[in-house]
C-alpha positions in Angstrom: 0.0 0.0 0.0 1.7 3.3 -1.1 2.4 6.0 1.2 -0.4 8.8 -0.4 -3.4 5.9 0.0 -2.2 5.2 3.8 -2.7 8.8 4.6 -5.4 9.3 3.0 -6.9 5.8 5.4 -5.1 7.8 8.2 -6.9 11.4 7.7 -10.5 9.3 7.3 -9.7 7.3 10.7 -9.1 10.4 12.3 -12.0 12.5 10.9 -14.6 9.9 12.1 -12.9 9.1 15.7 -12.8 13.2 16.2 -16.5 13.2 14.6 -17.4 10.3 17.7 -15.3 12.1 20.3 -17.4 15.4 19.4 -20.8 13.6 19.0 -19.7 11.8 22.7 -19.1 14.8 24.1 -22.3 16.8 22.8 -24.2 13.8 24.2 -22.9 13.6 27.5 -23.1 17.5 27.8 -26.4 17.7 26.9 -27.6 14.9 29.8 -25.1 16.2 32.3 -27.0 19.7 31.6 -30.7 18.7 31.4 -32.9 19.7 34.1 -36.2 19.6 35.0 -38.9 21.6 36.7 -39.8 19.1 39.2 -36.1 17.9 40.2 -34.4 14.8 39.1 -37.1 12.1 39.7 -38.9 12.1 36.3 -35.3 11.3 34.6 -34.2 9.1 36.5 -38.1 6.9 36.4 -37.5 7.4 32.6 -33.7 6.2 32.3 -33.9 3.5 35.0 -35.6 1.0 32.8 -32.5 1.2 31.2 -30.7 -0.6 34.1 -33.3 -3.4 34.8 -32.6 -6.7 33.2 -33.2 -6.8 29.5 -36.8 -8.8 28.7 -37.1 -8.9 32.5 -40.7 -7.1 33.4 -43.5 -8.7 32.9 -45.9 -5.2 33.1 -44.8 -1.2 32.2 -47.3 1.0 33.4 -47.5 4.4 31.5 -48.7 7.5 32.2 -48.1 10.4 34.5 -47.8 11.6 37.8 -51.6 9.4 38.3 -49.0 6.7 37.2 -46.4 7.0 39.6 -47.5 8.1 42.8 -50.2 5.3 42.2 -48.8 2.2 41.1 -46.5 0.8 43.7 -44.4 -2.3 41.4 -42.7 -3.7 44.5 -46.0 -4.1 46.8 -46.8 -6.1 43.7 -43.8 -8.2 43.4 -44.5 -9.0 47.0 -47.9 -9.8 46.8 -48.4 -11.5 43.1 -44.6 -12.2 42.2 -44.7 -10.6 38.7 -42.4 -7.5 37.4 -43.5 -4.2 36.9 -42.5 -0.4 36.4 -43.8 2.9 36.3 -42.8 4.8 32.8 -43.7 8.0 33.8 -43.4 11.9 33.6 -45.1 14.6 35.6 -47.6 16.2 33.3 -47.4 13.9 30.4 -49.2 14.4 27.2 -50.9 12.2 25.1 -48.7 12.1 22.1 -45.8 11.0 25.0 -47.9 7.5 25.7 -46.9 6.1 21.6 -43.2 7.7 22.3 -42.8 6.1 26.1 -44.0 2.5 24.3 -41.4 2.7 21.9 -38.7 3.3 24.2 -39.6 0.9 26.5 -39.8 -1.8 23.6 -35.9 -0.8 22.8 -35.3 -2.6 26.2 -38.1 -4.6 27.6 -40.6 -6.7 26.0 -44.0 -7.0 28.6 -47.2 -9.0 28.9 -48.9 -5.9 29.2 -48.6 -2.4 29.3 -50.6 -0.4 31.8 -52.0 2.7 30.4 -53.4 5.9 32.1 -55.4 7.4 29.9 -55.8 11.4 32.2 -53.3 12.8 29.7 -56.2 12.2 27.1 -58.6 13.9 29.3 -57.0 17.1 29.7 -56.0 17.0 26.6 -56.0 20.7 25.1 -55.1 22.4 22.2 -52.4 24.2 23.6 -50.7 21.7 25.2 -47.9 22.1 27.5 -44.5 23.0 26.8 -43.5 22.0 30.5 -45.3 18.4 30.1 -43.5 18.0 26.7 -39.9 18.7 28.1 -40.5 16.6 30.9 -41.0 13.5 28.4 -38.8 14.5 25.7 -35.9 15.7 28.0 -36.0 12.3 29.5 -35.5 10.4 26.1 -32.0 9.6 24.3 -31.4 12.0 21.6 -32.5 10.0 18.2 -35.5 9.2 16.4 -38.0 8.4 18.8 -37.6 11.9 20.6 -37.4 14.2 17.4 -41.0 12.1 16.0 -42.5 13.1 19.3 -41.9 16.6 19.0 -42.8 16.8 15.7 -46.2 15.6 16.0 -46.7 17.6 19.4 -46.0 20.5 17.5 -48.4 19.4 14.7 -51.1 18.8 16.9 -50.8 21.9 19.3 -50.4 25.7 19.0 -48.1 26.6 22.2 -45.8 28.5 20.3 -42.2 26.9 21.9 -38.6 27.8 20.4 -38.5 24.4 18.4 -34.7 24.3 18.1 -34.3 24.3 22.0 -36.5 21.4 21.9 -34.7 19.4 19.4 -31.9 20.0 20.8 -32.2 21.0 24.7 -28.4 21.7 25.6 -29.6 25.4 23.4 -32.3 25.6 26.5 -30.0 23.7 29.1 -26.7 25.0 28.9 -26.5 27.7 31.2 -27.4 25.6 34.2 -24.2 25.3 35.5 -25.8 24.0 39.1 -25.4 20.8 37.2 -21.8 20.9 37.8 -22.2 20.9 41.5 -24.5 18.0 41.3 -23.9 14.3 41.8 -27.6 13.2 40.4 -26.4 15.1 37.2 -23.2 13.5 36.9 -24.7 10.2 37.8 -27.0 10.7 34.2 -24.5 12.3 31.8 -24.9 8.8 30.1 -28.6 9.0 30.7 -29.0 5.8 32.6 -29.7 5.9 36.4 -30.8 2.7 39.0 -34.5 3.4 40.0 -35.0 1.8 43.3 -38.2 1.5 43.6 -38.9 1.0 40.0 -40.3 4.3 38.7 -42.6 5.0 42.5 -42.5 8.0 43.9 -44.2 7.5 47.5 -46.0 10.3 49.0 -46.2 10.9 52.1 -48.3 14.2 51.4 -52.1 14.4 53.0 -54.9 17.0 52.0 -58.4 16.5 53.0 -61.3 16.1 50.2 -64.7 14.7 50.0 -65.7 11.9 47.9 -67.2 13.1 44.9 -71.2 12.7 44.2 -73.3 11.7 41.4 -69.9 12.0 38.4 -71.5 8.7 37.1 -73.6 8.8 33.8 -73.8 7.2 30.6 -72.9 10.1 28.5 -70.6 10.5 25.6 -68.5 13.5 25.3 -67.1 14.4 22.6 -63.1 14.6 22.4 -61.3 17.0 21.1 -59.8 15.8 17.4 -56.1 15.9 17.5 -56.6 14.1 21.0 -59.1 11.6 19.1 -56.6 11.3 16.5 -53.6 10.2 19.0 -55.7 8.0 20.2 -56.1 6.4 17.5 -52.9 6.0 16.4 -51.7 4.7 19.7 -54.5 1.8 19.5 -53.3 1.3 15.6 -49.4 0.8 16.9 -50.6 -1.6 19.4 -52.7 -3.7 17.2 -50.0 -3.6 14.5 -47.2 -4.9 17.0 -49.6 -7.2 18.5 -48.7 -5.4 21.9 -51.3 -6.1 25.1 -52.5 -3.2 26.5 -54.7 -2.4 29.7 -56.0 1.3 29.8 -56.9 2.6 33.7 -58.6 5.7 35.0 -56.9 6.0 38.9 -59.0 7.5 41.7 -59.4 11.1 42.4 -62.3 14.0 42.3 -63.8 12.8 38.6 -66.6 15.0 38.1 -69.6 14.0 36.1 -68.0 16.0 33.0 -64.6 14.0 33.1 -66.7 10.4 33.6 -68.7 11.5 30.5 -65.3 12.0 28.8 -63.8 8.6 29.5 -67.1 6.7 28.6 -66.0 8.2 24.9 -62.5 6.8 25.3 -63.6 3.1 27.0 -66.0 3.0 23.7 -62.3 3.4 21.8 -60.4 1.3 23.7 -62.9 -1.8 23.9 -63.6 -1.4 20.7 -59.8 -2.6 19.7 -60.5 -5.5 22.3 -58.4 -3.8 25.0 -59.9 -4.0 28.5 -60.5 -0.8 29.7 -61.0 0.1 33.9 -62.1 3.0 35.8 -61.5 2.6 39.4 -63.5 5.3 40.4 -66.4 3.0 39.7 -65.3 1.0 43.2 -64.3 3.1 45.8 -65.9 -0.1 47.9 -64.5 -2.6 46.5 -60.9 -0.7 47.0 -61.5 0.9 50.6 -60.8 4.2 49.4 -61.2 6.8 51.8 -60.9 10.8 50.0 -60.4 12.1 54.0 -57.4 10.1 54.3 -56.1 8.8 51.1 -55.2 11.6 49.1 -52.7 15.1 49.1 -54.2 16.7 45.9 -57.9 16.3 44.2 -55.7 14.4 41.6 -53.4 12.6 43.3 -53.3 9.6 46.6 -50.7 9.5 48.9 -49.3 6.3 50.1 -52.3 5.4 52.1 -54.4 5.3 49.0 -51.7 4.5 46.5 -50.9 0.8 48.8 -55.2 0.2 48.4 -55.1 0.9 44.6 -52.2 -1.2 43.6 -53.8 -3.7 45.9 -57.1 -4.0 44.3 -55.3 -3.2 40.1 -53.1 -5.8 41.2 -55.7 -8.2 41.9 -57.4 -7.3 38.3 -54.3 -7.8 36.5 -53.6 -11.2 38.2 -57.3 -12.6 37.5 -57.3 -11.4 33.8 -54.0 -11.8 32.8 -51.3 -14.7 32.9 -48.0 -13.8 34.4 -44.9 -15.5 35.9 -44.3 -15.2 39.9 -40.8 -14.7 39.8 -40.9 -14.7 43.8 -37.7 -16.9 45.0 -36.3 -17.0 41.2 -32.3 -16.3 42.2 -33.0 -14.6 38.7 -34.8 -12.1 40.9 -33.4 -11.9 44.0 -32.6 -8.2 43.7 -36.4 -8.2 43.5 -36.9 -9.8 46.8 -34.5 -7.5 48.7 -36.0 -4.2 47.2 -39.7 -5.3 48.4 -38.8 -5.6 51.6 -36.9 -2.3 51.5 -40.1 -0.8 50.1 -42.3 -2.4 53.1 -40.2 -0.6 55.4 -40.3 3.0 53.3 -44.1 2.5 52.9 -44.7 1.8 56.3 -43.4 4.9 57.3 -45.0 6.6 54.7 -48.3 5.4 55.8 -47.4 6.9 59.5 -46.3 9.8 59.0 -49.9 10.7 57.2 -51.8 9.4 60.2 -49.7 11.9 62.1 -50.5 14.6 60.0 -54.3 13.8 60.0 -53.9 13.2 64.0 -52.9 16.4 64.1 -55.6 18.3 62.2 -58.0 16.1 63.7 -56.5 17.7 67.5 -57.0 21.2 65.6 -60.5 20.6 65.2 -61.3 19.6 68.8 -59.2 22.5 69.6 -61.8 24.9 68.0 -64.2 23.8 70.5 -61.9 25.6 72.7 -61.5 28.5 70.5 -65.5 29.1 70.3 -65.7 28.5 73.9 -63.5 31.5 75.4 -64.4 35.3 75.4 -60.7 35.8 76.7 -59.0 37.9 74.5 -55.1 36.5 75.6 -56.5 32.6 76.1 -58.1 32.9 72.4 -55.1 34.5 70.9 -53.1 32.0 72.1 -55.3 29.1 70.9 -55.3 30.5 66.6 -52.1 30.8 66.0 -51.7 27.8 65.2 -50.1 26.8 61.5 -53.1 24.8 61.2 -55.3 27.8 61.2 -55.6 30.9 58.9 -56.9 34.7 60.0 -58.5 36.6 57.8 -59.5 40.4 59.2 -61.2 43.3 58.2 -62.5 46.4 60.4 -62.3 49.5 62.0 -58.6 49.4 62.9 -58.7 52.8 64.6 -61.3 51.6 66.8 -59.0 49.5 68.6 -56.5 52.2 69.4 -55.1 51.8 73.1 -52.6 52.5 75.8 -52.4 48.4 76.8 -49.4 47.3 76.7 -51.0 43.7 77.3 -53.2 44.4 74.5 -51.1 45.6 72.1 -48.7 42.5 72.8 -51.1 40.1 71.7 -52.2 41.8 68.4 -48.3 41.7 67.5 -48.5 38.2 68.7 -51.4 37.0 66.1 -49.2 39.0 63.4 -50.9 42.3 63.1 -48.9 45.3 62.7 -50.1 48.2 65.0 -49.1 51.3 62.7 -51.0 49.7 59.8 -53.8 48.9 62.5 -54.2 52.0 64.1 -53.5 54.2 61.0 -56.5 53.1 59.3 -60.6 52.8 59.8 -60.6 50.4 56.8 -58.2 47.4 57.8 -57.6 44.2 55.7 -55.2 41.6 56.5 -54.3 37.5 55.9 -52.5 36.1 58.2 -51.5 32.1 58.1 -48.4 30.0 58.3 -45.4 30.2 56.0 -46.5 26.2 55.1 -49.5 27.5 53.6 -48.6 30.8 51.8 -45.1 29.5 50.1 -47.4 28.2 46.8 -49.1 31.6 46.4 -48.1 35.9 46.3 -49.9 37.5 48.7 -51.8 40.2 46.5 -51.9 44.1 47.3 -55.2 45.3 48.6 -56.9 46.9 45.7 -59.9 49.6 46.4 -60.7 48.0 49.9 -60.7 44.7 49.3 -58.2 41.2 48.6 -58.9 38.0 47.2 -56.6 35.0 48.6 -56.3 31.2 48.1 -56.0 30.1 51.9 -55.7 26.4 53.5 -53.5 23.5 53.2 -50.9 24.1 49.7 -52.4 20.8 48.5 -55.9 21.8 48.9 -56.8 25.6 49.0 -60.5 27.7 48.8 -61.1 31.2 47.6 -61.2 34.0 50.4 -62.5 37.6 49.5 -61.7 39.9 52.4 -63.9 43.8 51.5 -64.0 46.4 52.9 -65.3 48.7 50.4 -68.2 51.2 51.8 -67.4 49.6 55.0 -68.9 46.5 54.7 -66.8 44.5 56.8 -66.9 41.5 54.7 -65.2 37.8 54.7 -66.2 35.3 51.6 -65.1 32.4 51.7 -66.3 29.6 48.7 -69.0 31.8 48.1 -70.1 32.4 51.8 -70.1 35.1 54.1 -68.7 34.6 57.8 -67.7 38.0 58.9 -70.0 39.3 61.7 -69.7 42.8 59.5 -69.7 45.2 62.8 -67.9 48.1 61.5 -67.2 49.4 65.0 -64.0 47.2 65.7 -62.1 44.7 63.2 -63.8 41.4 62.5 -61.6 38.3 62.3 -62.6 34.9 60.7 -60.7 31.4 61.8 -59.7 29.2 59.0 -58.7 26.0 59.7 -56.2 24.8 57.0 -56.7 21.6 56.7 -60.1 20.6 56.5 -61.0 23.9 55.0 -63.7 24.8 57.3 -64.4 27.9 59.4 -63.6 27.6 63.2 -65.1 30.9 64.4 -66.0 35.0 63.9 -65.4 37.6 66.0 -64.9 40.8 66.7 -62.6 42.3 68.5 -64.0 46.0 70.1 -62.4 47.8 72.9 -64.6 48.1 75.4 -63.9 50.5 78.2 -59.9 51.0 78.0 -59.6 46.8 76.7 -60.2 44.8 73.8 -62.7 42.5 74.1 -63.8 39.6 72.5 -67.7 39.8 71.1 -69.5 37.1 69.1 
């Protein structure tokens, strides 16, 4: 071989191992430098499938965050024996489902895929250019990604810088915390262990009440692009010859969203795929909506361990699959369950603390209601579990007590703004219940707040406009409207219901309590 031909071999070697290097390095920049709204967790459920056994689950369950705080795959390991993960993103939209399938198919090969079908019903014509990043940010750069975004933007009309998509390090790569951080550095190659297989337990309680009369036997009609993806997604399935389940989770369905998922179990069945909605069995599970939830959308590990129990107990009735339990093969398996036990366990407590602990706020508002003791009563609301909202004659109140004057500062009222003013308007609640909302201005006399747990919250209108002394809350008045002192209302936080009204007056050279 003469000397021009082997540097001519030499100058191609060179060019493509520099072309790898560069294309390595892009690669591993861009998943060092990816980051998400919600933290780390929706990565690292995405990339963790990577790490499990190739072939080795036996169910993928797909959706969003009704996906992972729901489905707990180790409880059932434990219980049934067979594999399972959660493939799930926060916020996930329905064009994500076909995209998450075919990743999951580059590694694994199931019984059955699991499919939560909310991302069809809040399916918009927007979209979301947060719930699209979370799913697409999660992917390897290639095909499968760049097809997704493609037909999101088709079907949507969020205007999003499309390059930045494509390619995220253009969005990504000023966050240089990523540097600094070992979860980053841990997924520059995009691959991550998931312990717990995609779960996320929460540990997270809000009180609700279970929803009334949602059932019907209406047929709404979906919106097309979202009939459309459907459509396509029951198309791939039939053309792979891939089993599918589709599920609708527990949570506050109302009659319009039932009516909505009637349309899509018509779709589903009508491909031969089983289709569930658990909100038809709140019995049959032992769901409780005081206890088993932190959101209207969402349980918490109380509720998520009596979902998996009863969906577990569906899937093992209708469908054949191994039980791995004991398999050597699996004994990673076995150790993580009983790891999980533990975590869930505690889980589970430390709700019943928090819901021991609201409950002890409520039979402290029998106190509350019971005292006309200025000092005993402002001891008693300030409580985190309780909100104050106030309005009133603040001038009224004006007086040489030092006592007095110590306990309006003590329930968080600021004398010079009290005193200065015959048209006073305040909220006053714990940090843990204010840090998911701004605190508005009063405009013209009057201001509108979302007050109560951050997981569950109800509209307050506090007016004072022509002095009417006025407290809304959902729609109802509670302020006693005396004009002739400042009128406070008692929130309680958690269960969302008013403890007491006052007002406080001075009477002779004190302030008095007067109900």
């Amino acid at each position: 071989m003469n000397v021009k031909r082997m540097e001519k071999i030499k100058r191609i070697v060179g060019a493509v191992l520099f072309i790898g290097i560069a294309i390595s390095a892009l690669l591993g920049a861009t998943y060092l430098f990816r980051g998400h709204v919600f933290g780390y967790n929706d990565r690292i459920s995405v990339v963790g499938i990577k790490e499990e056994k190739k072939d080795s689950l036996d169910v993928i369950y797909i959706g969003g965050s009704a996906a992972f705080v729901y489905w707990e795959p180790m409880k059932a390991y434990k219980d049934c024996g067979f594999t399972s993960y959660d493939l799930a993103t926060n916020s996930i939209q329905a064009e994500s489902i076909l995209a998450y399938i075919k990743y999951a198919q580059e590694y694994q090969n199931p019984d059955l895929y699991v499919i939560g079908v909310r991302a069809f019903q809040y399916y918009s014509e927007e979209g979301s250019e947060s719930g699209l990043r979370l799913t697409s940010d999660s992917l390897d750069m290639g095909i499968n990604k760049f097809n997704l975004i493609h037909e999101y933007l088709q079907n949507h009309t969020t205007e999003i810088d499309e390059l930045s998509l494509y390619l995220d390090l253009v969005k990504y790569h000023t966050n240089y915390d990523a540097l600094s951080n070992e979860t980053a550095w841990h997924l520059i190659d995009n691959k991550e262990e998931c312990d717990y297989k995609g779960n996320l337990i929460q540990s997270a309680w809000c009180y609700l009440e279970e929803p009334q009369d949602f059932r019907n036997d209406n047929r709404a009609t979906l919106l097309e692009n979202d009939e459309k993806v459907l459509n396509e997604l029951l198309d791939y399935l039939d053309d792979n010859n891939i089993n599918a389940l589709f599920v609708v989770c527990p949570y506050s369905i109302t009659n319009e969203d039932y009516s909505k998922y009637n349309t899509i179990g018509d779709m589903v069945t009508s491909h031969g795929y089983n289709f569930l909605n658990a909100n038809d069995y709140y019995y049959e599970m032992g769901v409780d909506f005081s206890t088993d939830f932190y959101n209207v959308a969402h349980m918490n590990g109380v509720g998520a361990e009596k979902y998996t129990d009863f969906l577990e107990r569906y899937i093992s009735d209708n469908y054949d699959l191994p039980d791995h339990r004991g398999d050597m093969e699996y004994a990673d398996w076995d150790e993580k369950a009983t790891q999980f036990v533990d975590q869930s366990e505690a889980c589970k407590e430390h709700v019943y603390k928090l819901i021991s602990a609201a409950d002890e706020g409520v039979n402290l508002g029998e106190s509350i209601r019971a005292t006309d003791d200025f000092f005993a009563w402002s001891s008693y609301v300030k409580d985190y579990r309780y909100s104050l909202f106030i309005v009133g004659n603040g001038e009224a109140l004006v007086t040489d007590s030092a006592i007095d004057k110590k306990y309006l500062e003590y329930l968080g009222i600021d004398l010079y703004e009290l005193f200065g003013t015959n048209s006073y308007i305040k909220f006053i609640s714990d940090e843990m219940h204010t840090s998911n909302i701004t605190i508005p201005d009063v405009v013209d006399n009057s201001l509108t707040v979302q007050a109560g747990q951050i997981m569950g919250k109800s509209s307050v209108t506090i007016d004072d406009k022509d002095n009417a002394c006025s407290i809304i809350v959902e729609g109802t008045e509670y302020s006693r409207k005396d004009s002739d002192g400042i009128n406070i209302v008692v929130f309680d936080n958690y269960y969302r219901t008013v403890i007491d009204s006052v007002t406080l007056k001075k009477i002779g050279e004190n302030i008095s309590i007067v109900r």
